[in-house]
N, CA and C atoms of all chains as a GROMACS GRO file, in nm:
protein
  570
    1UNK      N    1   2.178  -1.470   0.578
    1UNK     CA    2   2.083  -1.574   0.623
    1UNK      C    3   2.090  -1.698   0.535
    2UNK      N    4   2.074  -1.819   0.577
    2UNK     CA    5   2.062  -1.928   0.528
    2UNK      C    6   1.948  -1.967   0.414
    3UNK      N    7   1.835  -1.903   0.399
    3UNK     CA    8   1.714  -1.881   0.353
    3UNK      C    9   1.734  -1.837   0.203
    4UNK      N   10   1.837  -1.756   0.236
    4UNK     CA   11   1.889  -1.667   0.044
    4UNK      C   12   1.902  -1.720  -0.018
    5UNK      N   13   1.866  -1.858  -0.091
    5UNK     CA   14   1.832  -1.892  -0.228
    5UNK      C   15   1.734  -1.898  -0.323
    6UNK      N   16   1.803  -1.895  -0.416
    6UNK     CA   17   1.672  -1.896  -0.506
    6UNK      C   18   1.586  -2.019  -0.534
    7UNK      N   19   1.483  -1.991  -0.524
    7UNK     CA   20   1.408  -2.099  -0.543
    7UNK      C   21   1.387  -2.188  -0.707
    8UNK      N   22   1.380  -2.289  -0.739
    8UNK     CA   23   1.359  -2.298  -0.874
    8UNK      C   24   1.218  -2.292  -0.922
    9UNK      N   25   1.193  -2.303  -1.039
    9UNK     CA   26   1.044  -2.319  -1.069
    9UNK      C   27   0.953  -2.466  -1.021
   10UNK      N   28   1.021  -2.557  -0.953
   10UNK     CA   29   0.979  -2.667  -0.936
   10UNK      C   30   0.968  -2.668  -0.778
   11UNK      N   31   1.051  -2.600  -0.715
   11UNK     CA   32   1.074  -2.574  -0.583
   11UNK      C   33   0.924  -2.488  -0.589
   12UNK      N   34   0.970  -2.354  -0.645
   12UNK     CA   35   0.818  -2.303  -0.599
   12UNK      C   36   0.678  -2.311  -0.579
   13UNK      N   37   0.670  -2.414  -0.717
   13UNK     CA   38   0.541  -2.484  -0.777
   13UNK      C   39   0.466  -2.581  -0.628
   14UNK      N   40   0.596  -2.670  -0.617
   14UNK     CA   41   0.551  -2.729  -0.437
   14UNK      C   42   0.529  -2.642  -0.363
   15UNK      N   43   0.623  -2.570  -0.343
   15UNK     CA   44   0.593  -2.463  -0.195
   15UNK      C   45   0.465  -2.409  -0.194
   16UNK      N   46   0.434  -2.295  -0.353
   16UNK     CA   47   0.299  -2.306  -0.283
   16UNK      C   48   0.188  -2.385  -0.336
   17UNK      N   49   0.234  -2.520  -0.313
   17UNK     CA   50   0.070  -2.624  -0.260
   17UNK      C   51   0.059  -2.618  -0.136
   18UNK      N   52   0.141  -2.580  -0.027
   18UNK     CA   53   0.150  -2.575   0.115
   18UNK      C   54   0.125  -2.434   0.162
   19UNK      N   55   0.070  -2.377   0.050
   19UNK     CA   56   0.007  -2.246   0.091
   19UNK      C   57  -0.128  -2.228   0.039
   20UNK      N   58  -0.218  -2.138   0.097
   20UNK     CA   59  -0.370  -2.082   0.022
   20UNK      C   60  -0.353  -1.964  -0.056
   21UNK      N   61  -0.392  -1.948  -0.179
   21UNK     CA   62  -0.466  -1.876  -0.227
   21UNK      C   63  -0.313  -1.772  -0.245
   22UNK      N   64  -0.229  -1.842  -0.262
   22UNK     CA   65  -0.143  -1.724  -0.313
   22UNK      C   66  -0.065  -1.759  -0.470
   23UNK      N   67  -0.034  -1.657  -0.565
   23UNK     CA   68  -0.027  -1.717  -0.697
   23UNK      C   69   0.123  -1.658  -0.753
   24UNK      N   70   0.150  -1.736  -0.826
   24UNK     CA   71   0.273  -1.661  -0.879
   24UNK      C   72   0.281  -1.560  -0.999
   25UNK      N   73   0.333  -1.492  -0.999
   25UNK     CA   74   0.333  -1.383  -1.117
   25UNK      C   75   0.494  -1.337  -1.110
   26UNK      N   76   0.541  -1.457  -1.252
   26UNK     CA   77   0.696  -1.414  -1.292
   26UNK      C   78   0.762  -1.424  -1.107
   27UNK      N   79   0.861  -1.314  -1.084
   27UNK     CA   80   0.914  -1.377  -0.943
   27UNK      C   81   0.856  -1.282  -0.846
   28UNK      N   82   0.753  -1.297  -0.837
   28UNK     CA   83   0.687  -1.252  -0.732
   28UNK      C   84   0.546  -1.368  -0.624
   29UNK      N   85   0.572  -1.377  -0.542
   29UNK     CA   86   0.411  -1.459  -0.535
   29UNK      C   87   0.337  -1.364  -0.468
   30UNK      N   88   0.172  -1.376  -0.460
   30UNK     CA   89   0.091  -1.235  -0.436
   30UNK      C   90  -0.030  -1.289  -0.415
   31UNK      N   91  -0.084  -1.228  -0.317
   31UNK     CA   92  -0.222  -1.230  -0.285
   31UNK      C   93  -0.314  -1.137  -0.209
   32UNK      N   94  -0.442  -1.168  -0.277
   32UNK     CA   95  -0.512  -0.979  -0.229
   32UNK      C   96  -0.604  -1.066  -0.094
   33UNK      N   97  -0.604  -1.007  -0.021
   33UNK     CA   98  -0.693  -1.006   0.092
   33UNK      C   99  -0.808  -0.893   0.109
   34UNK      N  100  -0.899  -0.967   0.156
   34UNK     CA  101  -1.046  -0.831   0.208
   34UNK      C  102  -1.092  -0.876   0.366
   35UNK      N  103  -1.127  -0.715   0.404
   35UNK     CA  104  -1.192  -0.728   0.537
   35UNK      C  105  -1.301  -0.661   0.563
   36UNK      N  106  -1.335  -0.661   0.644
   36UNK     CA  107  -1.489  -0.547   0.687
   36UNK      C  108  -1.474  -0.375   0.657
   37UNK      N  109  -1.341  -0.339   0.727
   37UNK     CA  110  -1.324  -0.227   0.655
   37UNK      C  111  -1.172  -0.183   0.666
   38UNK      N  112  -1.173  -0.021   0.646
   38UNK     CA  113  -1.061   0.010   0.638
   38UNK      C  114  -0.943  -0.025   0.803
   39UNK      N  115  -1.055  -0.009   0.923
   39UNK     CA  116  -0.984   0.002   1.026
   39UNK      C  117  -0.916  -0.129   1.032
   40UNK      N  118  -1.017  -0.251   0.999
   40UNK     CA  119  -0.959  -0.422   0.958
   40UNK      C  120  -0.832  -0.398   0.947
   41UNK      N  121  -0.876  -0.338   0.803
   41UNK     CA  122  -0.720  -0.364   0.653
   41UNK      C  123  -0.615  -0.326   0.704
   42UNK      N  124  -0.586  -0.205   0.794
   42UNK     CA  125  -0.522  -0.110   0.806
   42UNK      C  126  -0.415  -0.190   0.877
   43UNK      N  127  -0.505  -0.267   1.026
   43UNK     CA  128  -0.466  -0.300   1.128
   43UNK      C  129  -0.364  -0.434   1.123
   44UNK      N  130  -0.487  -0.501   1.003
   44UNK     CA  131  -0.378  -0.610   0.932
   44UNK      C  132  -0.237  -0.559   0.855
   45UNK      N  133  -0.276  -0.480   0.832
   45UNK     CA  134  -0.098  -0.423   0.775
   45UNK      C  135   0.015  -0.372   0.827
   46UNK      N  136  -0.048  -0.319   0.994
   46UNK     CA  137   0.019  -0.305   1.060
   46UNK      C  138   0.107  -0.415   1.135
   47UNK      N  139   0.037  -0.499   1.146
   47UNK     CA  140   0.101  -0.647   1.217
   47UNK      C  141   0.201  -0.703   1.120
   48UNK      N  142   0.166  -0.689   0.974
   48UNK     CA  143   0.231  -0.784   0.917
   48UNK      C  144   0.354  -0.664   0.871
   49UNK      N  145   0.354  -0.563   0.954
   49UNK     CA  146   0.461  -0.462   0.876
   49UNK      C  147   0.584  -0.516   1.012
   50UNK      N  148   0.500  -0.486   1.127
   50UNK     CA  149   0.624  -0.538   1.234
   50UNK      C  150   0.694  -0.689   1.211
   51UNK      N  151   0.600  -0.807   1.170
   51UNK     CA  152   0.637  -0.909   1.157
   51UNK      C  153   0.767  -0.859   1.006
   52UNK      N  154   0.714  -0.830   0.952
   52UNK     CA  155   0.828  -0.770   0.802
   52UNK      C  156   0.946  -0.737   0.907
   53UNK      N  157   0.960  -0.617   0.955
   53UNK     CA  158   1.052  -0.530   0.976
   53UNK      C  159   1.142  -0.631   1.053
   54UNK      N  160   1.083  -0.718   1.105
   54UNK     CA  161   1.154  -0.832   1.247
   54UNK      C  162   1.230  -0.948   1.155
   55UNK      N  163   1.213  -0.923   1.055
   55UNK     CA  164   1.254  -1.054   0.934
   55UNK      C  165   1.308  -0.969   0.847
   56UNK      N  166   1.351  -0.828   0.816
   56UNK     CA  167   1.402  -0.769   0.752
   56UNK      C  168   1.378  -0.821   0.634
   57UNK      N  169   1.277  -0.839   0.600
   57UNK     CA  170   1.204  -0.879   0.486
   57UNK      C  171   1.094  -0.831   0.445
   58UNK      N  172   1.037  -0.710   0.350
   58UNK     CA  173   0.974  -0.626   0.284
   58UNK      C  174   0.863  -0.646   0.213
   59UNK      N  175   0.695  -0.671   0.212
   59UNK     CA  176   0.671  -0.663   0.113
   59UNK      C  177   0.629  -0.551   0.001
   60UNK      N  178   0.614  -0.588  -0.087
   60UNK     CA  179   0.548  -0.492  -0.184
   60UNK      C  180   0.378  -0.496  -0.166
   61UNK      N  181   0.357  -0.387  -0.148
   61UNK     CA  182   0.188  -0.412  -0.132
   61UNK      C  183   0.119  -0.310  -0.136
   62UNK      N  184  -0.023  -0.266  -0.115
   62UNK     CA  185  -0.128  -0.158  -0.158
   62UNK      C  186  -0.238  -0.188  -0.077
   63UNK      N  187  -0.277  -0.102  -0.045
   63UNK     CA  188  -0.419  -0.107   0.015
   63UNK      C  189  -0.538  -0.005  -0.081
   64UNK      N  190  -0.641  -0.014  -0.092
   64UNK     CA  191  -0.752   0.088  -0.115
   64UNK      C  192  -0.843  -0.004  -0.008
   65UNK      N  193  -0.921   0.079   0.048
   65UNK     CA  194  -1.024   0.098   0.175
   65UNK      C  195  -1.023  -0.060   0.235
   66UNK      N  196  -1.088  -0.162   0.233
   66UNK     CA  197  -1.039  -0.242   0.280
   66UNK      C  198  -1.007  -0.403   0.209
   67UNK      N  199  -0.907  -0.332   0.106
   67UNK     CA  200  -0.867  -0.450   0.036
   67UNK      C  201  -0.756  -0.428   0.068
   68UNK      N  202  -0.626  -0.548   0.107
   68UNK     CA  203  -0.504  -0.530   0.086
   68UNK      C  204  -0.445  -0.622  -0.068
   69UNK      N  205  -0.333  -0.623  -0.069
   69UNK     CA  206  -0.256  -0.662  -0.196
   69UNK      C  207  -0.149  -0.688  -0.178
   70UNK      N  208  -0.082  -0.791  -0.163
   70UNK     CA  209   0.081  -0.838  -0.104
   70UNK      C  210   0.136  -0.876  -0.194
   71UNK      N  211   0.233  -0.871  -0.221
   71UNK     CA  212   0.345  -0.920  -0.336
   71UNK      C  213   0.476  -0.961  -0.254
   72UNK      N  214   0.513  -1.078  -0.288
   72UNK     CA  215   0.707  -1.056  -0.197
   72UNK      C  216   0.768  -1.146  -0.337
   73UNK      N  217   0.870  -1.115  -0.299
   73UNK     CA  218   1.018  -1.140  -0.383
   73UNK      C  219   1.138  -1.144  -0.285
   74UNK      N  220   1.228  -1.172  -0.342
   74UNK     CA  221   1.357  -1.128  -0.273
   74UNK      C  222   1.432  -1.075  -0.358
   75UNK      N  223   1.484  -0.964  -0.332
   75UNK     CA  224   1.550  -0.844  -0.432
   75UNK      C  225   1.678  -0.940  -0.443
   76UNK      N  226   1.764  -0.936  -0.288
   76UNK     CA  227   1.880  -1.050  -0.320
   76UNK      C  228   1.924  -1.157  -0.424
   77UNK      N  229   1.828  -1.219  -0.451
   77UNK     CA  230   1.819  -1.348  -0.554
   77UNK      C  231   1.770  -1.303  -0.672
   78UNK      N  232   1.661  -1.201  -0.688
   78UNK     CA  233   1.592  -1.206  -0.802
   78UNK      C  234   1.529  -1.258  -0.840
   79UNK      N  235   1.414  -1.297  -0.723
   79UNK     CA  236   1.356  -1.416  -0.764
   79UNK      C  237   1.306  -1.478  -0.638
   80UNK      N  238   1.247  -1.578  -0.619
   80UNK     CA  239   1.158  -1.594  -0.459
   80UNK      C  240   1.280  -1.655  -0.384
   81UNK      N  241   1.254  -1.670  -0.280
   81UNK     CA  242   1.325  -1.777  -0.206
   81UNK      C  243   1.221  -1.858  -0.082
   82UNK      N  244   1.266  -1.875   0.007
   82UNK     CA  245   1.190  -1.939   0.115
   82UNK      C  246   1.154  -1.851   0.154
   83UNK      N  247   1.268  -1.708   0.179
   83UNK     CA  248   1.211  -1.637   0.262
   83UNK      C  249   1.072  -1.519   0.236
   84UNK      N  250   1.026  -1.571   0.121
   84UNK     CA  251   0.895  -1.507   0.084
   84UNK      C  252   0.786  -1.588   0.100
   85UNK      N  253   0.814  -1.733   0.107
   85UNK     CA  254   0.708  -1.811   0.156
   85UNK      C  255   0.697  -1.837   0.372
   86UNK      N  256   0.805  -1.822   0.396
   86UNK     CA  257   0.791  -1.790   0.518
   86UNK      C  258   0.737  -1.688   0.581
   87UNK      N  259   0.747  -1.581   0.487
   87UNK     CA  260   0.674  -1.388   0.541
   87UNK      C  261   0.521  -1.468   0.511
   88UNK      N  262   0.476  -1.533   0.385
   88UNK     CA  263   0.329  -1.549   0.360
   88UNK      C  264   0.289  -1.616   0.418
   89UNK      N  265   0.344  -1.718   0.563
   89UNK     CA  266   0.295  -1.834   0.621
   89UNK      C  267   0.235  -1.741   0.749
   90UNK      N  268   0.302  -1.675   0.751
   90UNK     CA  269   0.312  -1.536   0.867
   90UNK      C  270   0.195  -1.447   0.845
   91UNK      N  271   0.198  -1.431   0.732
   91UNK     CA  272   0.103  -1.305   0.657
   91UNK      C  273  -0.029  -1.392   0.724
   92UNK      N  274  -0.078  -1.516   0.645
   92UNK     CA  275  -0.192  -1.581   0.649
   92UNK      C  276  -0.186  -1.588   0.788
   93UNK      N  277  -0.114  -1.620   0.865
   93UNK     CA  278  -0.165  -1.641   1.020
   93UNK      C  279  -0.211  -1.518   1.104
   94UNK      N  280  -0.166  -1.426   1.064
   94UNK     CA  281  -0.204  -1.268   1.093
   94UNK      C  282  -0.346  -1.216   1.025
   95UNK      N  283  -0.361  -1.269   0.946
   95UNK     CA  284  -0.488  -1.252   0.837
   95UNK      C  285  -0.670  -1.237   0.887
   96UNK      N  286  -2.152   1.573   0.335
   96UNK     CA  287  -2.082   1.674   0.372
   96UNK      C  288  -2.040   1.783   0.266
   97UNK      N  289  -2.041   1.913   0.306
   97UNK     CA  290  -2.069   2.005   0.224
   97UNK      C  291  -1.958   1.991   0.046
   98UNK      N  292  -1.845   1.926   0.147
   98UNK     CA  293  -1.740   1.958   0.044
   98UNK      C  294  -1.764   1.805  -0.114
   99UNK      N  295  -1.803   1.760  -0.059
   99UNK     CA  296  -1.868   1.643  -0.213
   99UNK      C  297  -1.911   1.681  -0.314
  100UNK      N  298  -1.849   1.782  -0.342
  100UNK     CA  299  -1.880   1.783  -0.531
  100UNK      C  300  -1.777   1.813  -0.602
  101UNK      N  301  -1.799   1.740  -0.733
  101UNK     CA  302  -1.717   1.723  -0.802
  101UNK      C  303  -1.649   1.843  -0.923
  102UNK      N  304  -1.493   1.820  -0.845
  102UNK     CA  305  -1.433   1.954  -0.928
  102UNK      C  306  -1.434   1.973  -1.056
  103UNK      N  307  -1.423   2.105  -1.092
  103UNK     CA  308  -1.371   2.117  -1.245
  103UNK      C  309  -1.264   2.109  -1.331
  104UNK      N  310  -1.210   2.057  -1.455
  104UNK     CA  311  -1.094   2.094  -1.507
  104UNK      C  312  -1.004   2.241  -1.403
  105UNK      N  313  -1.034   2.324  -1.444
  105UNK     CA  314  -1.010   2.457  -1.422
  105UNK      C  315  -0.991   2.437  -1.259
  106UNK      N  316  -1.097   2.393  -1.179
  106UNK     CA  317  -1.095   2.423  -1.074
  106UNK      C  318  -0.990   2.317  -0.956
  107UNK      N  319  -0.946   2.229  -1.057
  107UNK     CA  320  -0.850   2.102  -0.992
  107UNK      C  321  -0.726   2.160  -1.032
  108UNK      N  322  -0.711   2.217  -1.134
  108UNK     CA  323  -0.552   2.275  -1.187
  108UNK      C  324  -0.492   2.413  -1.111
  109UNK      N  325  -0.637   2.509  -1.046
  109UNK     CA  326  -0.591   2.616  -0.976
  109UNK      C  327  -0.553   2.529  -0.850
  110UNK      N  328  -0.600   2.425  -0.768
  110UNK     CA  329  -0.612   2.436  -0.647
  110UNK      C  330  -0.465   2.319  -0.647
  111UNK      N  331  -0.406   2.267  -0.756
  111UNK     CA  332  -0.314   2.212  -0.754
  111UNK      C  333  -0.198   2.279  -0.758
  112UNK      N  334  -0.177   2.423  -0.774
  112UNK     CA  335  -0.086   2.510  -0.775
  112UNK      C  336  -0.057   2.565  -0.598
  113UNK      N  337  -0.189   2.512  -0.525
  113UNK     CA  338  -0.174   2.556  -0.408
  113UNK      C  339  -0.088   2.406  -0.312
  114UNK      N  340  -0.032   2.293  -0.380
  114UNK     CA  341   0.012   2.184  -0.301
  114UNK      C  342   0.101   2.161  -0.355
  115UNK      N  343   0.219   2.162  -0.292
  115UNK     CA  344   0.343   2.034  -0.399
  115UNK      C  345   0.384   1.948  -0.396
  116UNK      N  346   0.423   1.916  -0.521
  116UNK     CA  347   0.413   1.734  -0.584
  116UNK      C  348   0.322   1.711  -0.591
  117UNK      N  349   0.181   1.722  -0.595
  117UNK     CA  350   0.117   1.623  -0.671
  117UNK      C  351   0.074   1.612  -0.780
  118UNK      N  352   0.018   1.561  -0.877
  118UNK     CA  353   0.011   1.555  -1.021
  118UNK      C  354  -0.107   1.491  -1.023
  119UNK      N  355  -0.216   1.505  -1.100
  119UNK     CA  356  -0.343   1.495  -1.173
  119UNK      C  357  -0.319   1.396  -1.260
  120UNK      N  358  -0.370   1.248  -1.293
  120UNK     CA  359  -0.388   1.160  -1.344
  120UNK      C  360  -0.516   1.098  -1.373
  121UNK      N  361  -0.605   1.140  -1.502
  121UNK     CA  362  -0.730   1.131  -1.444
  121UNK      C  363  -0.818   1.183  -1.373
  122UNK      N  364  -0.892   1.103  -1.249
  122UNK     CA  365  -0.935   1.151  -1.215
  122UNK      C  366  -0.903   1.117  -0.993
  123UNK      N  367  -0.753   1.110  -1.031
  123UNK     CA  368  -0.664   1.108  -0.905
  123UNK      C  369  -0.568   1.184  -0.904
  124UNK      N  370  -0.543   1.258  -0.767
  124UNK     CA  371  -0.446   1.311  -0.782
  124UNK      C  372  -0.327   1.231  -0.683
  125UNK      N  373  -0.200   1.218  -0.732
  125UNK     CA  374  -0.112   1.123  -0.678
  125UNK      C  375   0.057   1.216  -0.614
  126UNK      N  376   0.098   1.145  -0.538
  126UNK     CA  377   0.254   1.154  -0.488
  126UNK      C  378   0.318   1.037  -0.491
  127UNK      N  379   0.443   1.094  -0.449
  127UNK     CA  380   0.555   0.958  -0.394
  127UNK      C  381   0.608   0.997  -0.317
  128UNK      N  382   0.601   0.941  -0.175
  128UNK     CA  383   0.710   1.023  -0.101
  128UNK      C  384   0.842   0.872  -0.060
  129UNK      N  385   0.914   0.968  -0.049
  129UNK     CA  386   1.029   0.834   0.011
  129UNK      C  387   1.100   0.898   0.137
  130UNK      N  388   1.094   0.797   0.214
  130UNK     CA  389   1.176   0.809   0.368
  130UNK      C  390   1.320   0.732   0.389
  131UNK      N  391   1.327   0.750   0.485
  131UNK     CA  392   1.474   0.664   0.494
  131UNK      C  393   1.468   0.520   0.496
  132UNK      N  394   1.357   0.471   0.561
  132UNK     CA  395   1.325   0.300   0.505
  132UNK      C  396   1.229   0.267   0.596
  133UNK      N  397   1.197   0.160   0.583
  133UNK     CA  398   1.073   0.097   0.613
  133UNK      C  399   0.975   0.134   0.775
  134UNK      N  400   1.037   0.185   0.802
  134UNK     CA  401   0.969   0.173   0.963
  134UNK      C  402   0.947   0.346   0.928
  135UNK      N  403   1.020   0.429   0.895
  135UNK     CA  404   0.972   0.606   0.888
  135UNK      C  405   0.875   0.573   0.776
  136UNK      N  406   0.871   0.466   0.666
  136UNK     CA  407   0.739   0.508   0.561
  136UNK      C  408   0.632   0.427   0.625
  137UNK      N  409   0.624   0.332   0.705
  137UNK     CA  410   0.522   0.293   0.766
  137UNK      C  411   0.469   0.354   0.833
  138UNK      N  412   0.571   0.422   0.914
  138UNK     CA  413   0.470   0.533   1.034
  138UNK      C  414   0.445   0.625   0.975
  139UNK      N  415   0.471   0.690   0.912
  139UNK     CA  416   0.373   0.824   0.800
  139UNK      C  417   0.283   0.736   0.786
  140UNK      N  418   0.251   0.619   0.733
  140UNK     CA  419   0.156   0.602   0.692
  140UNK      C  420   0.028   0.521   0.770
  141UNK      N  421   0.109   0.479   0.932
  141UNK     CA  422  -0.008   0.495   1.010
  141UNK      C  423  -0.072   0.639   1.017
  142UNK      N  424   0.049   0.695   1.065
  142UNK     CA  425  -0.034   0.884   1.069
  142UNK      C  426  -0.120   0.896   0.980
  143UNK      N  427  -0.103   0.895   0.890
  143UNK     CA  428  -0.246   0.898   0.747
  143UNK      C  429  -0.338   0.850   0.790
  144UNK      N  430  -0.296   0.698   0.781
  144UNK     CA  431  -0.434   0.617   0.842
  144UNK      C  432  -0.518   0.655   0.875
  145UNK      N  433  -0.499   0.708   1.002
  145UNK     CA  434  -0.564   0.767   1.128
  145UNK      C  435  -0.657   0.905   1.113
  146UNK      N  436  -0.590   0.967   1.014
  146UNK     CA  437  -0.621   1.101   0.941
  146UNK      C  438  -0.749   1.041   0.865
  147UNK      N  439  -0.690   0.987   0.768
  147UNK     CA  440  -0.771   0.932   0.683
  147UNK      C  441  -0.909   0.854   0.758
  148UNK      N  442  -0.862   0.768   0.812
  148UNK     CA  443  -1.031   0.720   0.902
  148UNK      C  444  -1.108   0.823   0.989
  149UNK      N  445  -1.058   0.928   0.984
  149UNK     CA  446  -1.147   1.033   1.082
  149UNK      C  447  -1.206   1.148   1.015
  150UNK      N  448  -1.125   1.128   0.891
  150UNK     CA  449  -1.194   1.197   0.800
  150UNK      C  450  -1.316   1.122   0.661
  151UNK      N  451  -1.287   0.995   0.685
  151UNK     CA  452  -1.366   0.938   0.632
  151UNK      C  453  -1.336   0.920   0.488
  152UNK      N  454  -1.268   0.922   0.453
  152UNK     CA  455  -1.202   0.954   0.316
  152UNK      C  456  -1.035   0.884   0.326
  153UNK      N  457  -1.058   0.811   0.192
  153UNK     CA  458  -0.938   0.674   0.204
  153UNK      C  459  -0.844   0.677   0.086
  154UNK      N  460  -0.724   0.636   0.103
  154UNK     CA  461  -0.608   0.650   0.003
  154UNK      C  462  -0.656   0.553  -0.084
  155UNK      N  463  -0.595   0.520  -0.196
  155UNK     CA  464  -0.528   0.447  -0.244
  155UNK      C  465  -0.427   0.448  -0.305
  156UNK      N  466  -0.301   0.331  -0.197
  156UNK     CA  467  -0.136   0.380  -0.150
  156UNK      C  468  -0.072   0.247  -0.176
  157UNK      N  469   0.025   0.245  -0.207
  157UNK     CA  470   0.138   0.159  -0.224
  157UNK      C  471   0.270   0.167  -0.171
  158UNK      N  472   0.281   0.056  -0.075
  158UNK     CA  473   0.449   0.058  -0.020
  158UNK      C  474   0.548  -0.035  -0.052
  159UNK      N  475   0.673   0.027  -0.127
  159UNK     CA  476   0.773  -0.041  -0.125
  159UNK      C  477   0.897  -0.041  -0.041
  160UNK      N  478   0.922  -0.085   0.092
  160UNK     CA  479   1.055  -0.031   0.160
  160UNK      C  480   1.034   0.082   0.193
  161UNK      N  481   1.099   0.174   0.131
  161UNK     CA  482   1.112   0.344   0.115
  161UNK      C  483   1.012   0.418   0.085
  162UNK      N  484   0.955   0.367  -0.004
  162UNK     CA  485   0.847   0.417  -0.088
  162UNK      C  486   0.762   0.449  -0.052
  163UNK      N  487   0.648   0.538  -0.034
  163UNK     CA  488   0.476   0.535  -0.033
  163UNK      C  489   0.440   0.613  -0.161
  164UNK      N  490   0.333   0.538  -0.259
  164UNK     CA  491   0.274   0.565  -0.329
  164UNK      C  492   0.059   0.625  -0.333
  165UNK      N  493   0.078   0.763  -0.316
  165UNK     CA  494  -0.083   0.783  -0.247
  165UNK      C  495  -0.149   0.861  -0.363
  166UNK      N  496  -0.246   0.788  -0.376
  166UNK     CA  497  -0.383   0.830  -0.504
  166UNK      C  498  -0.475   0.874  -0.407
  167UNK      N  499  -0.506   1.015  -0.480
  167UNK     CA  500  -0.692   1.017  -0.390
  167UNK      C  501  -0.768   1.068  -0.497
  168UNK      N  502  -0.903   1.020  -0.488
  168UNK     CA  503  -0.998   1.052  -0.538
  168UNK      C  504  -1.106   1.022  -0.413
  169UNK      N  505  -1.223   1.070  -0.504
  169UNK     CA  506  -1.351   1.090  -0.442
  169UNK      C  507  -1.501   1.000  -0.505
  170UNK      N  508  -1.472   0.877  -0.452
  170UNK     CA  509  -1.601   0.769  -0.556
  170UNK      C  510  -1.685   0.859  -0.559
  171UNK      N  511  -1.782   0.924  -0.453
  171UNK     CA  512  -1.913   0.939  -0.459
  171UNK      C  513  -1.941   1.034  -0.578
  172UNK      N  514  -1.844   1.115  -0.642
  172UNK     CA  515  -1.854   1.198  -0.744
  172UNK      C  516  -1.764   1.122  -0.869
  173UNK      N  517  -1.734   1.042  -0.838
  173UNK     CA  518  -1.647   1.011  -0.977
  173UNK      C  519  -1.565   1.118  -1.027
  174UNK      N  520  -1.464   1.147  -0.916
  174UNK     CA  521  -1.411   1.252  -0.955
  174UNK      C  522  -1.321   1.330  -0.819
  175UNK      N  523  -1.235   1.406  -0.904
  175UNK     CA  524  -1.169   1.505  -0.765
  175UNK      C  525  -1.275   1.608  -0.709
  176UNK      N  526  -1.246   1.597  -0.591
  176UNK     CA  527  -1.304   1.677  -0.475
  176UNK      C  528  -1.229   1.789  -0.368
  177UNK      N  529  -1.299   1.826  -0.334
  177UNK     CA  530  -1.203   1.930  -0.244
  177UNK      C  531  -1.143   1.817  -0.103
  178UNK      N  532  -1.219   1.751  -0.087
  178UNK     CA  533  -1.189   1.646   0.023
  178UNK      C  534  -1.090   1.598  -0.012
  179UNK      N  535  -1.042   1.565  -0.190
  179UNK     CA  536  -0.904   1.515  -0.205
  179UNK      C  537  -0.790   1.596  -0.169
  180UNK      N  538  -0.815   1.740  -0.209
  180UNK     CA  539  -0.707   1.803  -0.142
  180UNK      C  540  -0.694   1.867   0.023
  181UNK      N  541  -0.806   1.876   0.051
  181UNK     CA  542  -0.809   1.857   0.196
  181UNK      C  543  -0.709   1.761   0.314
  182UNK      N  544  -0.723   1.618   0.213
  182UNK     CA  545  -0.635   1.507   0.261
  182UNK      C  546  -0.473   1.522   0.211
  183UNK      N  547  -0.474   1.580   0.090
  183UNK     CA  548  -0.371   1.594   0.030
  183UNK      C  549  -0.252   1.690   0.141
  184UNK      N  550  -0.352   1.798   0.157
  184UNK     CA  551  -0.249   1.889   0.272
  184UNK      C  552  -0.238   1.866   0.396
  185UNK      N  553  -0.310   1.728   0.461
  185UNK     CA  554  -0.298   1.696   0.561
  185UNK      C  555  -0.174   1.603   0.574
  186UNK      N  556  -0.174   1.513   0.450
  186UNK     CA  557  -0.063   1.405   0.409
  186UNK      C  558   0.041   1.482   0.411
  187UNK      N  559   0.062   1.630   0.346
  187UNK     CA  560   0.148   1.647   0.306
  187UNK      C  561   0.258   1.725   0.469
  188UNK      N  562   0.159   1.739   0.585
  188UNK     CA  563   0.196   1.826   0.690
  188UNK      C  564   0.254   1.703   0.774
  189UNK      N  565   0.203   1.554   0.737
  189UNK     CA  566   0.248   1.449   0.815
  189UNK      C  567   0.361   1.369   0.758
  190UNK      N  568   0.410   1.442   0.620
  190UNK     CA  569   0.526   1.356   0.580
  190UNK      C  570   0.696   1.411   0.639
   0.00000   0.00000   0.00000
């Protein structure tokens, strides 16, 4: 894919101002979400697992009852690329 | 529900000899299971889900790709419960 680069630290720093509430930690960017309950959380993870699987793009993430927890990277690069800010543009619209 | 109280040393270590893989951490008892990739560890872990919301009693799980990572405990006791292993052998009949 065209998307597989690595992003730099200056690249990322912009990218996410064009996102909410998601933060960086080393090469990962991540953000916890909450809903009413578990059936919410669940349901949200389900959507954003098909949207994943359709982008062959993975995140790392956790649930307890109805908090979720997203993390993405790209294993490829080692490090973010677009294509982790594109899964989170996705994520938030599913949200 | 009858089964809400909180186990003993003694009585979490016998009933852990009756499940395998999981391991006592505290006051969770945890697995890892790994599948062939993302779409077989997702659907185990709708199956849970589903388990889990009907039983009223909720993971706390982590997915990477392959991976599922599942903690259970029991808030209302601060502590393991028989309900944890209840879920435990249900997880373990759906992996």
């Amino acid at each position: 894919m065209n998307d597989i680069k690595k992003l730099s630290d200056n690249e990322i720093d912009s990218r996410l101002q064009t996102i909410e509430g998601w933060t960086r930690k080393n090469d990962t960017i991540s953000k916890e979400f909450v809903f009413d309950d578990f059936v919410a959380a669940f349901g949200f993870m389900t959507k954003v697992a098909m949207v994943a699987e359709s982008m062959n793009h993975h995140p790392d993430w956790s649930n307890a009852y109805k908090k979720v927890g997203i993390s993405l990277s790209t294993h490829e690069v080692s490090g973010i690329s677009e294509l982790d800010f594109s899964l989170a543009e996705k994520i938030d619209r599913l949200a």
